[in-house]
Backbone as CSV, one residue per row, in Angstrom:
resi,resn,N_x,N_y,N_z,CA_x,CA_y,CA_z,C_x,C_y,C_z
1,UNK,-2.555,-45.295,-43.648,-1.864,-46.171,-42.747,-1.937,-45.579,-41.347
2,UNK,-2.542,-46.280,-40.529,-2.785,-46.006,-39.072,-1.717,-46.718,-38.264
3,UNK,-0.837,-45.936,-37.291,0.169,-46.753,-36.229,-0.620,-45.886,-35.286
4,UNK,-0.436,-46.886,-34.335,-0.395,-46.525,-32.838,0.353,-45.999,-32.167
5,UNK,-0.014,-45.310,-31.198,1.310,-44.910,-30.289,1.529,-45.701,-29.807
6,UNK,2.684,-46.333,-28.756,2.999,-47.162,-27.607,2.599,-46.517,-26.498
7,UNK,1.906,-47.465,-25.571,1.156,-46.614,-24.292,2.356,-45.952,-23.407
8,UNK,3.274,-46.294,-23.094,4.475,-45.789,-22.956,4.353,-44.330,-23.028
9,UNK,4.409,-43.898,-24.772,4.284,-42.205,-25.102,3.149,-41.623,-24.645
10,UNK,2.345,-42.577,-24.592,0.792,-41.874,-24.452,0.557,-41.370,-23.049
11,UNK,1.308,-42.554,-22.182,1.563,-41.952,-20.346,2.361,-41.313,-20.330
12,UNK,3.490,-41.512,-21.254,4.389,-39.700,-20.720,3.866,-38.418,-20.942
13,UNK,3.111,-38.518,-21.846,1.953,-36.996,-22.255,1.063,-36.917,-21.727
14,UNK,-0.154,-38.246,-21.115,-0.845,-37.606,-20.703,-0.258,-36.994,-18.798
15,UNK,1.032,-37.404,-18.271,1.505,-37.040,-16.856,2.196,-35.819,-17.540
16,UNK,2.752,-35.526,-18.080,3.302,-34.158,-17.992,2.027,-33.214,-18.345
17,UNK,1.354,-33.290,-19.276,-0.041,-32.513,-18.965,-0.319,-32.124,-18.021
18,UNK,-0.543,-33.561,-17.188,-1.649,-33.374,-15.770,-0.380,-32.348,-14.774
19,UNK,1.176,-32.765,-15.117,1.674,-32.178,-14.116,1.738,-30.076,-14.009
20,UNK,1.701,-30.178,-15.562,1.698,-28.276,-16.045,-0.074,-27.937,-15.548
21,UNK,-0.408,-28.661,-15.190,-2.227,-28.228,-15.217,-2.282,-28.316,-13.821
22,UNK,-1.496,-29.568,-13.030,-1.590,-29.161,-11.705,-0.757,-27.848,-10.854
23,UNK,0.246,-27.894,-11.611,1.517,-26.713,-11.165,1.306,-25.519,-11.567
24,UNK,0.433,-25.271,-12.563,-0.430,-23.980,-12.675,-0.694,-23.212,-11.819
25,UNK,-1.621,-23.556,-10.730,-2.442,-22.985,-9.798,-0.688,-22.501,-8.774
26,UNK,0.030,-23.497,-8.581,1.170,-22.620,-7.489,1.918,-21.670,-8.558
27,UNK,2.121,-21.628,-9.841,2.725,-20.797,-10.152,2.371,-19.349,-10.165
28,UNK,0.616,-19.450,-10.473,0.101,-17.762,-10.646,0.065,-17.574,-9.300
29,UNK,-0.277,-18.271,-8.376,-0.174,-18.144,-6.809,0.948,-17.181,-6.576
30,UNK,1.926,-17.664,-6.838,3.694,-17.396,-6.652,3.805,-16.028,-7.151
31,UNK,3.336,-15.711,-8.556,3.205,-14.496,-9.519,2.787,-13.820,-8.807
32,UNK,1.269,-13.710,-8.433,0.464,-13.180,-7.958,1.534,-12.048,-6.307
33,UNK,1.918,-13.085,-5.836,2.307,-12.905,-4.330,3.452,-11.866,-4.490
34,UNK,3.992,-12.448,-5.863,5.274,-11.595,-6.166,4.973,-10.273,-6.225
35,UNK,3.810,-10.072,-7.368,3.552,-8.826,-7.653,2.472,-8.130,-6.176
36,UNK,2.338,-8.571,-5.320,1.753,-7.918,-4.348,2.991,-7.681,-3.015
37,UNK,4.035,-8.461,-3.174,5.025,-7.434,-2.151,5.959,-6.478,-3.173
38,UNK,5.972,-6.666,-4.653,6.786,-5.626,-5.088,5.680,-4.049,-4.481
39,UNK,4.250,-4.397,-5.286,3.504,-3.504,-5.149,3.403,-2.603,-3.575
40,UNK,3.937,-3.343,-2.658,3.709,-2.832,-0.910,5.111,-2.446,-0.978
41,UNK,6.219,-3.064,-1.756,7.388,-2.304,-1.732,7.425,-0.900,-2.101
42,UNK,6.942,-0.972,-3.642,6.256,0.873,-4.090,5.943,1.765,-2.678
43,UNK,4.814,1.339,-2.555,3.888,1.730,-1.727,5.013,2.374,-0.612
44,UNK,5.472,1.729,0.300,6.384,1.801,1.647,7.544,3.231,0.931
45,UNK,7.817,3.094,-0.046,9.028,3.960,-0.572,8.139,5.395,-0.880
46,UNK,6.869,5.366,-0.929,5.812,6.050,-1.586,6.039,6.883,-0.346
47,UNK,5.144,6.136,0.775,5.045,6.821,2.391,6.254,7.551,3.076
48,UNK,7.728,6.985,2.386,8.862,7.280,3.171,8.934,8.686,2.758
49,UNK,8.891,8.721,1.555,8.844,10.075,0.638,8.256,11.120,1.412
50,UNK,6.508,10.993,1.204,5.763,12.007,1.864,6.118,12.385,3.433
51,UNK,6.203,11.156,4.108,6.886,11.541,5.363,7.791,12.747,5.179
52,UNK,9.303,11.953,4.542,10.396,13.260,4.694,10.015,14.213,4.403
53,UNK,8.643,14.458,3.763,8.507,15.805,3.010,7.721,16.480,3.845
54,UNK,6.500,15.593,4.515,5.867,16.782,5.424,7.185,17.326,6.215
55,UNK,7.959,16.230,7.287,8.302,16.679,8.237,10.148,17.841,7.593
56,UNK,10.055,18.099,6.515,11.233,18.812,6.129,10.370,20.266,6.165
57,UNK,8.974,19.947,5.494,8.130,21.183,5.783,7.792,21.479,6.854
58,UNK,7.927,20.986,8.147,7.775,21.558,9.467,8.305,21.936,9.761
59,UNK,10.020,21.675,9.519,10.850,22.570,10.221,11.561,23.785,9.425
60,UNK,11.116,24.381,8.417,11.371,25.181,7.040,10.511,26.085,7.997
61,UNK,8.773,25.718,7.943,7.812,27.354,8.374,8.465,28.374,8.915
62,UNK,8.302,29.382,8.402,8.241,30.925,8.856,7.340,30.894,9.748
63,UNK,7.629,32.100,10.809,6.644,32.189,11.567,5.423,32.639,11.093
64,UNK,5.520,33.960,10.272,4.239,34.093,9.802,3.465,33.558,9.461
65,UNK,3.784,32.516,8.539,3.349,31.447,8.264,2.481,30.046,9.332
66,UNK,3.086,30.118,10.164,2.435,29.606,11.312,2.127,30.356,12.078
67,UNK,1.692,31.039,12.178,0.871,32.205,12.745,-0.826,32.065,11.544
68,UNK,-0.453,32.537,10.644,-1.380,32.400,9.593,-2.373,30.844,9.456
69,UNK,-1.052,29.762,9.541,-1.677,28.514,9.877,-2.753,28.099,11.115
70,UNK,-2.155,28.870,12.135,-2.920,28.563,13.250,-4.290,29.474,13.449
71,UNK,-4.403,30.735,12.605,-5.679,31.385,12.797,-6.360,31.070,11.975
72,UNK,-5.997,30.448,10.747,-7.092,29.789,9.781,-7.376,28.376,10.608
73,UNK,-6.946,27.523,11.120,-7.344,26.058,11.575,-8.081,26.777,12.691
74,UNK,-7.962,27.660,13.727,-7.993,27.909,14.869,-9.183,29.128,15.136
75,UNK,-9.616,30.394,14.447,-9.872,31.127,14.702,-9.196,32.360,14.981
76,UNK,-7.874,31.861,16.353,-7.135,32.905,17.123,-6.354,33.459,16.195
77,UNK,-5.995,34.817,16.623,-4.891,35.752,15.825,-3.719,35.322,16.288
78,UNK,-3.385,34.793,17.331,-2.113,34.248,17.697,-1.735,32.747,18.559
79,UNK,-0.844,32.316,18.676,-0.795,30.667,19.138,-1.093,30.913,20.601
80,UNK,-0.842,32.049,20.804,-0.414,32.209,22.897,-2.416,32.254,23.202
81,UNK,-3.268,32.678,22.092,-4.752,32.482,22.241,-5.312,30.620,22.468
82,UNK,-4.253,29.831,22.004,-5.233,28.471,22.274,-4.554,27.831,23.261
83,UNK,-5.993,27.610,23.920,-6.009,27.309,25.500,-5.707,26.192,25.769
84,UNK,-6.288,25.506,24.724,-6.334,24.152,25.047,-5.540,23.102,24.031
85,UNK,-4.309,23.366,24.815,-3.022,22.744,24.380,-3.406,21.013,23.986
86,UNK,-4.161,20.698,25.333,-4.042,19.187,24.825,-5.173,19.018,24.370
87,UNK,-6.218,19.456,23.942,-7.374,18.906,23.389,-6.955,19.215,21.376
88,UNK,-5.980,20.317,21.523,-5.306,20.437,19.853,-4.186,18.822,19.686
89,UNK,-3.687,18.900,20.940,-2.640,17.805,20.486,-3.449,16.327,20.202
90,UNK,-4.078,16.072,21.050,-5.050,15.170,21.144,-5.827,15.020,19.544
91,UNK,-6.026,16.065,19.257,-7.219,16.706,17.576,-5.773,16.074,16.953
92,UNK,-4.922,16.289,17.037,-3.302,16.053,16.009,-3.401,14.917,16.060
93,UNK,-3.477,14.002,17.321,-3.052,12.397,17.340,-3.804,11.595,16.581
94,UNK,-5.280,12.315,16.793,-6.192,11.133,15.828,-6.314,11.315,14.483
95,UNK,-5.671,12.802,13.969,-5.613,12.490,12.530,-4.817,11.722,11.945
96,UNK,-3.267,12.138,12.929,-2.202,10.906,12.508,-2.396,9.910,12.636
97,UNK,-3.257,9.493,13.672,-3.594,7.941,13.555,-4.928,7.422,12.638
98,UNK,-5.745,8.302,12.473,-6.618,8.390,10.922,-5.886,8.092,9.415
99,UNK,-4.848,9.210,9.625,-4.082,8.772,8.306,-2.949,7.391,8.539
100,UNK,-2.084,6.760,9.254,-1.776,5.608,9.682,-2.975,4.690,9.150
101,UNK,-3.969,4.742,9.774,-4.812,3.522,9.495,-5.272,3.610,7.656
102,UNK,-5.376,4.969,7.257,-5.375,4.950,5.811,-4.435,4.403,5.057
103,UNK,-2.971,4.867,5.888,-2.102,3.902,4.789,-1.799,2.680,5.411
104,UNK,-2.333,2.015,6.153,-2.358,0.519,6.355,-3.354,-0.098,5.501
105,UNK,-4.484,0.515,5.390,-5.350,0.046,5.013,-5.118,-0.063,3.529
106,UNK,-4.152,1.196,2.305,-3.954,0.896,1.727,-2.901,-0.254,1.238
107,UNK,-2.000,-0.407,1.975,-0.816,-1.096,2.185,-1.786,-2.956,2.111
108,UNK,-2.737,-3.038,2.761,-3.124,-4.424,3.435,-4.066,-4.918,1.666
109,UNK,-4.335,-3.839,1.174,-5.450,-4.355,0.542,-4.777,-5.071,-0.634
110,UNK,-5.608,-6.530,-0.965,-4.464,-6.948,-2.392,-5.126,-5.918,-3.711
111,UNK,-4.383,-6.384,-4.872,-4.702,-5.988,-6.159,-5.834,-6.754,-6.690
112,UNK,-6.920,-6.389,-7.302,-7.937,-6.800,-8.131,-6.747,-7.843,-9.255
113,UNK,-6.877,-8.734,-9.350,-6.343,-9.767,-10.424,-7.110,-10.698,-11.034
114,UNK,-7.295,-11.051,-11.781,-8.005,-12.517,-12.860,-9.483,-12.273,-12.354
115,UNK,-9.657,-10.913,-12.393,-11.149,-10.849,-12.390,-11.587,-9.971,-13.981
116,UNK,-10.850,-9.971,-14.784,-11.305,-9.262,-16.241,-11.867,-7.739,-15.964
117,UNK,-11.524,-7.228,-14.278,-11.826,-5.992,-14.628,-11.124,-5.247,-14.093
């Protein structure tokens, strides 16, 4: 015994279909977006970290210790030997801004997703 559906049921199934198949694409969108500012949230709490930590280690050094630091980077046996105050500070700025652009660059990049690898 064969009944039919009433076209009635048959348009309410085939529109809610079409509507989960169209609303798909904004939902992993949405997912997606979610999991890429939690992931820059990590990230930012990541940087805050290392920050406090270099700069808690800058102001801890012993002198010897920076003494030692500066003739291994430097050559000189002592700090009062480098001459050239601003061509070191200058050498300082562009690493910090070397590493800045590293962690922007990590910060900017999205996550590999729905590529199976």
């Amino acid at each position: 015994m064969s009944e039919k559906l009433e076209s009635a049921v048959i348009d309410s199934v085939v529109n809610a279909n079409f509507k989960n198949i169209a609303e798909g694409a904004a939902f992993y969108s949405g997912l997606a977006m979610g999991d890429a500012i939690s992931g820059q949230r990590r990230f930012n709490e990541i940087g805050n970290l290392a920050t406090g930590n270099l700069l808690k280690n800058f102001t801890k050094i012993e002198i010897s210790e920076a003494n030692a630091l500066v003739k291994a980077n430097t050559g000189f046996d002592r700090p009062s030997q480098m001459h050239d105050i601003a061509g070191t500070l200058a050498s300082l700025g562009a690493t910090l801004g070397a590493i800045q652009m590293n962690v922007k660059t990590a910060q900017t990049t999205p996550p590999q997703t729905g590529t199976g690898g």
